[in-house]
N, C-alpha and C positions, 0 to 999 in steps of 0.2 A: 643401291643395296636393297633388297629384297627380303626384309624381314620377316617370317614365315612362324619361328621361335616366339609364341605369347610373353616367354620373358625378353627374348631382344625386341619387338611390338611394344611392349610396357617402357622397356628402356628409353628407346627412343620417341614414343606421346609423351614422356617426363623432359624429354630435351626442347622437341618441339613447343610442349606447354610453356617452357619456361621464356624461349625464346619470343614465343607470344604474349608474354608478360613485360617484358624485356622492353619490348616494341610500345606495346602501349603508353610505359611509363614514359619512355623515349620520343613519342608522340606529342603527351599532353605536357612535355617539358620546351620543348620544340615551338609548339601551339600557341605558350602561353610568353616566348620570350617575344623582342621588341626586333622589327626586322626580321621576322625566320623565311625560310627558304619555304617557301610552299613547294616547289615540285619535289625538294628532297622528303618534305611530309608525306604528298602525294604517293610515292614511291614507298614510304615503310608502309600504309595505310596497305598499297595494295600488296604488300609481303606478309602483311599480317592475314591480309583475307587469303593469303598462298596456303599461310600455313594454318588459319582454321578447317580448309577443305583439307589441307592432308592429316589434321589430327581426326576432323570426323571418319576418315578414311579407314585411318588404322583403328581406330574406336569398333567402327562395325567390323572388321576382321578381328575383333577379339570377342566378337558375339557368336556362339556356337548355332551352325546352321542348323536347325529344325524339319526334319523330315514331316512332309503333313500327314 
């Protein structure tokens, strides 16, 4: 999906964000039990870094281009 609409862009950095929140807590809960799976860690760590690059993404497509 090809969000273009600054309010569907907002929508979906508000999903993404949260899912990156999501992820963390899901991390350092993970991290912190007895026995955890590291490559299942491994795995959400590099989903979290998926979805930092796609929220910077849609971040600067909500910054209005500036003619110089």
């Amino acid at each position: 999906m090809q969000a273009q609409d600054p309010a569907q862009i907002a929508h979906l950095l508000a999903e993404l964000r949260q899912e990156h929140r999501d992820l963390d807590v899901a991390i350092q809960q993970m991290a912190t039990s007895i026995g955890c799976d590291e490559l299942q860690i491994t795995r959400m760590k590099k989903r979290k870094l998926l979805l930092k690059d796609a929220i910077a993404r849609l971040e600067s497509k909500l910054i209005p281009d500036l003619d110089a």
